[in-house]
N, CA, C and O atoms as a DFTB+ gen file, in Angstrom:
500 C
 N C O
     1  1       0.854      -1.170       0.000
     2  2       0.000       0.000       0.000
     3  2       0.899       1.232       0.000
     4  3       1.961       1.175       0.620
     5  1       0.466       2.613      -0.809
     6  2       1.689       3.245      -1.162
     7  2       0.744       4.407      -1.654
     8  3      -0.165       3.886      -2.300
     9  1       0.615       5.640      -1.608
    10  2      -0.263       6.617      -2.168
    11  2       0.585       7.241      -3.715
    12  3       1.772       7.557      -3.791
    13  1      -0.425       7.279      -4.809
    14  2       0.154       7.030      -5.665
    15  2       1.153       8.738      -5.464
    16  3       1.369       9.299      -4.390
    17  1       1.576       9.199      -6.793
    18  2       2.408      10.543      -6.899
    19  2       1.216      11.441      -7.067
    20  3       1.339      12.299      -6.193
    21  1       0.123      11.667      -7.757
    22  2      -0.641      12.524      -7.725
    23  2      -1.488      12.913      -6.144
    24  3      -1.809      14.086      -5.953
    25  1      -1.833      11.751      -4.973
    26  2      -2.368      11.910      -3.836
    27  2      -0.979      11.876      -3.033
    28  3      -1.107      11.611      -1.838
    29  1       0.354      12.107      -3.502
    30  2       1.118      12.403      -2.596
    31  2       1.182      13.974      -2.451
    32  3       1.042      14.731      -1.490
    33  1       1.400      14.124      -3.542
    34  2       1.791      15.386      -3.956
    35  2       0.623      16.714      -3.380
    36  3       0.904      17.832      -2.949
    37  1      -0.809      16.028      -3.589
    38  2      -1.911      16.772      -2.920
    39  2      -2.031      16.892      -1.571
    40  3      -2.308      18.032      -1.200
    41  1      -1.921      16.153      -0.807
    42  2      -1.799      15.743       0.548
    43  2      -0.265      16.594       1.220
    44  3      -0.213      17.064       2.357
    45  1       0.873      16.629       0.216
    46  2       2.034      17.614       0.807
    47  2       1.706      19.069       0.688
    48  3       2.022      19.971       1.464
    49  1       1.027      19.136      -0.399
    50  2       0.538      20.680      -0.705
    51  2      -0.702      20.810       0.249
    52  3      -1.153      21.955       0.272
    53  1      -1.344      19.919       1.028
    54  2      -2.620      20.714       1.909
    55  2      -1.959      21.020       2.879
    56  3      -2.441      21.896       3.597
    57  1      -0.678      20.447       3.250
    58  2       0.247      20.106       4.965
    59  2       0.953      21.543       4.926
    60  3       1.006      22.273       5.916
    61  1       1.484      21.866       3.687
    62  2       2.556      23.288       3.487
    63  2       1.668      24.362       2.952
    64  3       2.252      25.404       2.655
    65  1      -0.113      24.310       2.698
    66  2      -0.680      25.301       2.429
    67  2      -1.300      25.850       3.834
    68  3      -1.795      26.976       3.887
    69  1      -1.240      24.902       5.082
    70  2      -1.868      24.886       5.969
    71  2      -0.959      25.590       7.102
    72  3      -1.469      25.985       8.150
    73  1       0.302      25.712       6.850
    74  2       1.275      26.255       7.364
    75  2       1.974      25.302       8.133
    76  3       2.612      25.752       9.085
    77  1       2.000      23.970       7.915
    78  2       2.971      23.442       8.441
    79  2       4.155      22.683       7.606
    80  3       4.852      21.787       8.082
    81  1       4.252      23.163       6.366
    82  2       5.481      22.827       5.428
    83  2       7.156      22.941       6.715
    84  3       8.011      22.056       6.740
    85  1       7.187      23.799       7.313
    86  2       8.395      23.877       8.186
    87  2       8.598      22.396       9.177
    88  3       9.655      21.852       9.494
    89  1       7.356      22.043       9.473
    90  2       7.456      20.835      10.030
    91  2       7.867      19.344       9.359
    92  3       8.107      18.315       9.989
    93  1       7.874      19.479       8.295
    94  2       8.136      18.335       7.351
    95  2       9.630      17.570       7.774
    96  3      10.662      18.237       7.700
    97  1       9.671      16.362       8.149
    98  2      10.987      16.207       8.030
    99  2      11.858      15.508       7.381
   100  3      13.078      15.661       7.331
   101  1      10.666      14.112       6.486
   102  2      11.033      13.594       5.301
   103  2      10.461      14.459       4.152
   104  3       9.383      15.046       4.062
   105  1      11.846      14.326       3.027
   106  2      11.446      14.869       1.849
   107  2      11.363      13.629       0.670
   108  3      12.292      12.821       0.651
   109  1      10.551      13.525      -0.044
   110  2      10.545      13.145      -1.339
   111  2       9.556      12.197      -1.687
   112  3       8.457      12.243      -1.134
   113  1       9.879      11.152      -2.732
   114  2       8.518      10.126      -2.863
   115  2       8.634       9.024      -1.862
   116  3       7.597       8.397      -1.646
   117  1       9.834       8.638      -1.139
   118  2       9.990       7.302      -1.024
   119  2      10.226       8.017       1.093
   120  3      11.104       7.571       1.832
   121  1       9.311       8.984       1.475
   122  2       9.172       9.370       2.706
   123  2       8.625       8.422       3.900
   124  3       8.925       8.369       5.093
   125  1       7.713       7.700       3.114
   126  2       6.618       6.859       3.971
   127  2       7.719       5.745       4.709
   128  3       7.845       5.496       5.908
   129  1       8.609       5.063       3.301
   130  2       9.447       4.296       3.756
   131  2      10.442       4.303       4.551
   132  3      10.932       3.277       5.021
   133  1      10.995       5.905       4.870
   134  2      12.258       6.440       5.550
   135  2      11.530       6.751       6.768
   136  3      12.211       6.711       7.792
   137  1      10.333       7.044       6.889
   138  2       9.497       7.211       8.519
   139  2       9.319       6.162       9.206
   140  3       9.502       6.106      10.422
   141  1       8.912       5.142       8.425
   142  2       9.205       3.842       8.890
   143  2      10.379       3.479       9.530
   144  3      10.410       3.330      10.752
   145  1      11.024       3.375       9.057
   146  2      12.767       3.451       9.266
   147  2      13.324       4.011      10.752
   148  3      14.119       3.610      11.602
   149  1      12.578       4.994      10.597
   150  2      12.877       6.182      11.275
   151  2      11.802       5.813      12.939
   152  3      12.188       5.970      14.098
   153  1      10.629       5.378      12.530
   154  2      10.156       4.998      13.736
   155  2      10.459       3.649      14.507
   156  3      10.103       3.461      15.670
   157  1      11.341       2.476      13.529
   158  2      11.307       1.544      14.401
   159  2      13.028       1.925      14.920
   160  3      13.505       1.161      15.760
   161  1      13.713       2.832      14.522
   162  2      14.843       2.757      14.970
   163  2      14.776       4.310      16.303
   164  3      15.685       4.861      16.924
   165  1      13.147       4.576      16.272
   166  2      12.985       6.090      17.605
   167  2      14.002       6.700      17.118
   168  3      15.133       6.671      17.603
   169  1      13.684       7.250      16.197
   170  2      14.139       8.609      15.941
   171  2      13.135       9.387      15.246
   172  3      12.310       8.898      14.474
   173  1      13.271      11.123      15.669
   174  2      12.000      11.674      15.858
   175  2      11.557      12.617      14.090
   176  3      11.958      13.561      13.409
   177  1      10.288      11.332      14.084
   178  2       9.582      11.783      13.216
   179  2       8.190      11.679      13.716
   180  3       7.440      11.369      12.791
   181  1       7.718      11.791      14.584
   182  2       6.189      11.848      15.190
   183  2       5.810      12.723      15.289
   184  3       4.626      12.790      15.619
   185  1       6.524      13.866      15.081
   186  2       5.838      15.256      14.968
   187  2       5.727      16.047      13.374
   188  3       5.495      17.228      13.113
   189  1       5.951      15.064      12.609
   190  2       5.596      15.382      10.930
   191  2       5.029      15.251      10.539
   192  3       4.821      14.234       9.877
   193  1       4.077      16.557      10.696
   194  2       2.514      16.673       9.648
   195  2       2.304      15.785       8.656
   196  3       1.341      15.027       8.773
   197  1       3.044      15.708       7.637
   198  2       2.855      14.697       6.361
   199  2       2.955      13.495       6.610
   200  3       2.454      12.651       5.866
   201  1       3.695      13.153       7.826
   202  2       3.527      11.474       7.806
   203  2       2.965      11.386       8.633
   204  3       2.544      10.230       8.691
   205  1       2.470      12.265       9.854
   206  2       1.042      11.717      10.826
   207  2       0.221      11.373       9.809
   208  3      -0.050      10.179       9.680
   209  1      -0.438      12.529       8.715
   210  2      -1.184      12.893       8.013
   211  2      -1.564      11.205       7.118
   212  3      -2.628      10.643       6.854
   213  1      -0.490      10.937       6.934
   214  2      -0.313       9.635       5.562
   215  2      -0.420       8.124       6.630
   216  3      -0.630       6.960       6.287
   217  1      -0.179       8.714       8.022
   218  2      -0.172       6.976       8.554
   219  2      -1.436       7.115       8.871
   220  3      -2.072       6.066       8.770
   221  1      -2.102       8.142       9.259
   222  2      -3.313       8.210       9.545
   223  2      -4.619       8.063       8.714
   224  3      -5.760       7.738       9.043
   225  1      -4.035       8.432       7.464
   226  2      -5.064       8.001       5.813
   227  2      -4.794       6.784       5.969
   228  3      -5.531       6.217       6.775
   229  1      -3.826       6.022       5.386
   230  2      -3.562       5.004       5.486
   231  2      -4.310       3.779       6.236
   232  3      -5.028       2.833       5.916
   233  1      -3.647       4.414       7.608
   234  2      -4.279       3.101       8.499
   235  2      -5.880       2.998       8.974
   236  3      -6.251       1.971       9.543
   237  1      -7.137       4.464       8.637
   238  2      -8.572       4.402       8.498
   239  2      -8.953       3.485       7.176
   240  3      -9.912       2.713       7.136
   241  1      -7.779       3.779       5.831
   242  2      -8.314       3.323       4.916
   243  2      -8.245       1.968       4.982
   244  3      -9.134       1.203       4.609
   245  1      -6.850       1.564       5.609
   246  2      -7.159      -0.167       5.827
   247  2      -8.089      -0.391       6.908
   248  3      -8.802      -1.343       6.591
   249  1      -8.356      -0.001       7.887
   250  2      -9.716      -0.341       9.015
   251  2     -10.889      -0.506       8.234
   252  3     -11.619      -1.465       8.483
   253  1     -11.186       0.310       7.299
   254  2     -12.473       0.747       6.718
   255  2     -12.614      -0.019       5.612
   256  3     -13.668      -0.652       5.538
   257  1     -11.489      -0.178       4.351
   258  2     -11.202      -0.932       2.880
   259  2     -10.742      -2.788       3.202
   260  3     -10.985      -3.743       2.464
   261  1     -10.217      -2.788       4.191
   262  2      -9.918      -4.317       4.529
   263  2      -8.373      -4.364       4.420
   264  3      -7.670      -3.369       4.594
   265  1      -7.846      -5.740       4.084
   266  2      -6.401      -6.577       3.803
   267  2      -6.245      -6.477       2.625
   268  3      -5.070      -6.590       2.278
   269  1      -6.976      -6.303       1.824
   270  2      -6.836      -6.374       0.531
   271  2      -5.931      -5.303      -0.153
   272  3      -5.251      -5.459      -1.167
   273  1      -6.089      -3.990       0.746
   274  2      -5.293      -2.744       0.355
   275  2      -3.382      -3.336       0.694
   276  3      -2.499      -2.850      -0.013
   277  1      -2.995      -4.437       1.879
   278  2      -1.834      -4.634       1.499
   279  2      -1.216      -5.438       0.498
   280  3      -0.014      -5.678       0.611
   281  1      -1.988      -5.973      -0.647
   282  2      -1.951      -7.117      -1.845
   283  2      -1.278      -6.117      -2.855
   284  3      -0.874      -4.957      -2.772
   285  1      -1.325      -6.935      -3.704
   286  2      -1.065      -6.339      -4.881
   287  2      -2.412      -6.198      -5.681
   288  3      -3.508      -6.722      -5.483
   289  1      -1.967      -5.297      -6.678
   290  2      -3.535      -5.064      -7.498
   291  2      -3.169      -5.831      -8.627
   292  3      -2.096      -5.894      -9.227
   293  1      -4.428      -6.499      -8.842
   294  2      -4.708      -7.479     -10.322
   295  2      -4.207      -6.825     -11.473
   296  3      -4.514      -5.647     -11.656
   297  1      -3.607      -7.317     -12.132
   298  2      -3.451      -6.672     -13.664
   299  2      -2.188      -6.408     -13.578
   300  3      -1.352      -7.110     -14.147
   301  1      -1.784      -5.043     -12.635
   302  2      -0.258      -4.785     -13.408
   303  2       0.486      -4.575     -11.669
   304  3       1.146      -3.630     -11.237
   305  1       0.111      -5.694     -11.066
   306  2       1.147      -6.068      -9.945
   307  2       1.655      -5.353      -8.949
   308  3       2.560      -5.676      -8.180
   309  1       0.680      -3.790      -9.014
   310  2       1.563      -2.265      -7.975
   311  2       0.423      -2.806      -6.905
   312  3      -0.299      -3.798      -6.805
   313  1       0.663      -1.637      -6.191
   314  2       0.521      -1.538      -4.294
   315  2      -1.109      -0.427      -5.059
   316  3      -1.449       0.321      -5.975
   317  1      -1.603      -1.151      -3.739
   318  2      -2.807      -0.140      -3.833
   319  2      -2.732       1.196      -3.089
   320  3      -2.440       1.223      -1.894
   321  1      -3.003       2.337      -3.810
   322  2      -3.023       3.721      -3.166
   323  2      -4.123       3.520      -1.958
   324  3      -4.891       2.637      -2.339
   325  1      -4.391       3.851      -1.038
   326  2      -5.614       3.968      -0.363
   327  2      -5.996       4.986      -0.660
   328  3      -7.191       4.955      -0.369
   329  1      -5.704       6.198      -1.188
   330  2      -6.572       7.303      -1.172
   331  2      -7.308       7.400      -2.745
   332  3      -8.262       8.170      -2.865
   333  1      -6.746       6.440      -4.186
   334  2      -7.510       6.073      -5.080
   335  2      -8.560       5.462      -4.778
   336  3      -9.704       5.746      -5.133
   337  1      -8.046       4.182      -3.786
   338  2      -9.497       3.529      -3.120
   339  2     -10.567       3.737      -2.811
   340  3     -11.525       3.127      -3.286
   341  1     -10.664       4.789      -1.810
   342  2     -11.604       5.479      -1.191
   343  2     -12.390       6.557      -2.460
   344  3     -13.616       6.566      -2.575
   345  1     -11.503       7.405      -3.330
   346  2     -12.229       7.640      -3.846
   347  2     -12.823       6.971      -4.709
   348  3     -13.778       7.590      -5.178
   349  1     -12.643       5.764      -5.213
   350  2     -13.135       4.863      -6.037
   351  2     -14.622       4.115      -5.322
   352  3     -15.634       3.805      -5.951
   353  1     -14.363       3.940      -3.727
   354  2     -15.422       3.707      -3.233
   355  2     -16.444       4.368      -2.976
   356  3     -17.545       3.842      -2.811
   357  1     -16.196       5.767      -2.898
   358  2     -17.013       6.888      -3.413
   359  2     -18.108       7.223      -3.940
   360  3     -19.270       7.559      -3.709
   361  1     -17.005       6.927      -5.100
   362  2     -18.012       7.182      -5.871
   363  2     -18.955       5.833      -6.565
   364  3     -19.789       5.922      -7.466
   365  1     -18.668       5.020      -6.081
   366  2     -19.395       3.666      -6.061
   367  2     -20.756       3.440      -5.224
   368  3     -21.844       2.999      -5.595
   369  1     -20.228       3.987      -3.721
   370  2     -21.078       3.916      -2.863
   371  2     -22.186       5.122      -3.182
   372  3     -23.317       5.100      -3.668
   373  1     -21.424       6.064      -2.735
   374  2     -22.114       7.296      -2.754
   375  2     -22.398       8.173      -3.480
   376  3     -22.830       9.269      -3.123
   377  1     -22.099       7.641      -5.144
   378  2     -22.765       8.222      -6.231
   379  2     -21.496       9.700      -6.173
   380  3     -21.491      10.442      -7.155
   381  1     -20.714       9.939      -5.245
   382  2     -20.260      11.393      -5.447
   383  2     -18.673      11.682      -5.687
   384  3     -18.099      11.242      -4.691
   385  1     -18.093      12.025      -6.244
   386  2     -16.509      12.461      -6.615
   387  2     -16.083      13.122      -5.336
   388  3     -16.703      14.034      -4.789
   389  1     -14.857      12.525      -4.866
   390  2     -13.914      14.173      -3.561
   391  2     -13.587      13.617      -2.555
   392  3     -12.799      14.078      -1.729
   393  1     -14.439      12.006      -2.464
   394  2     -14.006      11.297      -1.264
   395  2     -12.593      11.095      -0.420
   396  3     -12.530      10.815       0.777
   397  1     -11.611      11.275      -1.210
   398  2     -10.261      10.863      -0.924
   399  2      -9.515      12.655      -0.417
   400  3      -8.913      13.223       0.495
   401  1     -10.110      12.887      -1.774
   402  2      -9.742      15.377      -1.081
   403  2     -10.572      15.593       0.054
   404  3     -10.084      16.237       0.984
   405  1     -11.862      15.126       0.157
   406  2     -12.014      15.353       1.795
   407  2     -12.036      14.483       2.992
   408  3     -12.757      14.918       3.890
   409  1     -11.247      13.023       3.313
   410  2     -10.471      12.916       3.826
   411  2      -9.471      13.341       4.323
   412  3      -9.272      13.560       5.518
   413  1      -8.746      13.495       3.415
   414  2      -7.258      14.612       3.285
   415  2      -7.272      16.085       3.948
   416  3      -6.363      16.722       4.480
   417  1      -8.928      16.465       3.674
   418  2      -8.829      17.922       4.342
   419  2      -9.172      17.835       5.771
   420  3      -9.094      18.862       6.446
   421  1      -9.469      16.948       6.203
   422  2     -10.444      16.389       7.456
   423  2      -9.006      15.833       8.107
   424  3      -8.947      16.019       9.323
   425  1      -8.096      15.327       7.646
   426  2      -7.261      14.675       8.288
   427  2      -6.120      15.791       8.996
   428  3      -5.905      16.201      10.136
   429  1      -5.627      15.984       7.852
   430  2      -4.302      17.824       7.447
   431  2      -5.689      18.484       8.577
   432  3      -5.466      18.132       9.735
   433  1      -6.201      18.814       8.523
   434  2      -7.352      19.848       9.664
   435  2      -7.140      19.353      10.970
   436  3      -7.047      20.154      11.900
   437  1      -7.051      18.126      11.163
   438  2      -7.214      17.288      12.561
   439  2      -5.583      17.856      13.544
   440  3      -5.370      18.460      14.595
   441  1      -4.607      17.135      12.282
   442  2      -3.071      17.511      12.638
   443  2      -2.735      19.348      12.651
   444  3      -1.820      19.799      13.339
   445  1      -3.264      19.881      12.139
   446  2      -3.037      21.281      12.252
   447  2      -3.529      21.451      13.831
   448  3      -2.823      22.106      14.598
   449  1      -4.519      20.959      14.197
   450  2      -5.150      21.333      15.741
   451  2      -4.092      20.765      16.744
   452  3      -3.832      21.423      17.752
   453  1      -3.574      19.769      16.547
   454  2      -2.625      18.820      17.464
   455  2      -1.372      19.891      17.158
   456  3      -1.266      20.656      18.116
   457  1      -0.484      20.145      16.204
   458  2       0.881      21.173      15.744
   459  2       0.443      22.133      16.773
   460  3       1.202      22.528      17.658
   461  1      -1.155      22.619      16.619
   462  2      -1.119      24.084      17.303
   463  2      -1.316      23.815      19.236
   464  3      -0.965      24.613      20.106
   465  1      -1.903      22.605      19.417
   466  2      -2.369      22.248      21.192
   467  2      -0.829      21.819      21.502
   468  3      -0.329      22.595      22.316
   469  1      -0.078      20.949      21.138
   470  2       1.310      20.863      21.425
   471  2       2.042      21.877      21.220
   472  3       2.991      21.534      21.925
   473  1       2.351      22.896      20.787
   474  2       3.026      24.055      20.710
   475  2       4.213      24.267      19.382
   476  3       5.217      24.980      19.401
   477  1       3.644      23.280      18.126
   478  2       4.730      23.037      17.430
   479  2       4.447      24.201      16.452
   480  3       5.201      24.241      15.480
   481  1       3.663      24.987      16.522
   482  2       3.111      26.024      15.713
   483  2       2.208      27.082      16.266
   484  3       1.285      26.750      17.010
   485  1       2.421      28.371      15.942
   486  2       1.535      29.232      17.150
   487  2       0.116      28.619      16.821
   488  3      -0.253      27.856      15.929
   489  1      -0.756      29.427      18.203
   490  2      -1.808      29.057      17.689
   491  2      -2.729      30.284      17.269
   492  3      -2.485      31.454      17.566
   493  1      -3.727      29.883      16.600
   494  2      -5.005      30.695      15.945
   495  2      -5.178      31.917      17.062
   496  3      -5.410      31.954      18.271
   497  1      -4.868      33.208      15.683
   498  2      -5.224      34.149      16.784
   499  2      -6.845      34.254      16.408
   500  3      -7.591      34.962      17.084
């Protein structure tokens, strides 16, 4: 499971439009994997908007989508995005397009409140 480059790229731009780009502390595509890294060896990445943000998509979308999101996908053998998923379930279920962008805004919204109650960012005047 792996969010493709287009829901990475959206999801970094809601984290650094939201004002917490300074908090970032992995950079690039292959971040998810270096946080990993990074958390089983405790070293501090628990306070990075983008990868709270992505373990936290992530791990609702597998609670919610099943086991199936850690397989491979039929046909051409890649990792399933969870945030294609969801919107795919979407608009399946619920007849409506945005499912996966408002997740994302609901999520990046959640972590902006936590940056600002922990003190990692002023807060709302």
């Amino acid at each position: 499971m792996k969010f493709c480059q287009p829901h990475w790229t959206a999801l970094r731009e809601m984290v650094i439009e939201k004002g917490m780009g300074a908090l970032i502390v992995s950079a690039g595509v292959d971040a998810p994997s270096r946080a990993l890294i990074d958390l089983l060896k405790d070293t501090e990445t628990r306070d990075d908007p983008l990868m709270t943000s992505y373990w936290a998509l992530s791990g609702r979308a597998l609670a919610i989508g099943g086991l199936y999101l850690m397989g491979v996908r039929p046909g051409d053998g890649g990792e399933y995005c969870p945030m294609c998923e969801v919107e795919e379930q979407g608009l399946r279920f619920e007849s409506r397009p945005g499912a996966a962008q408002a997740w994302m805004e609901g999520c990046t919204d959640s972590v902006l409140v936590y940056c600002r109650e922990n003190n990692l960012l002023p807060r709302a005047q």
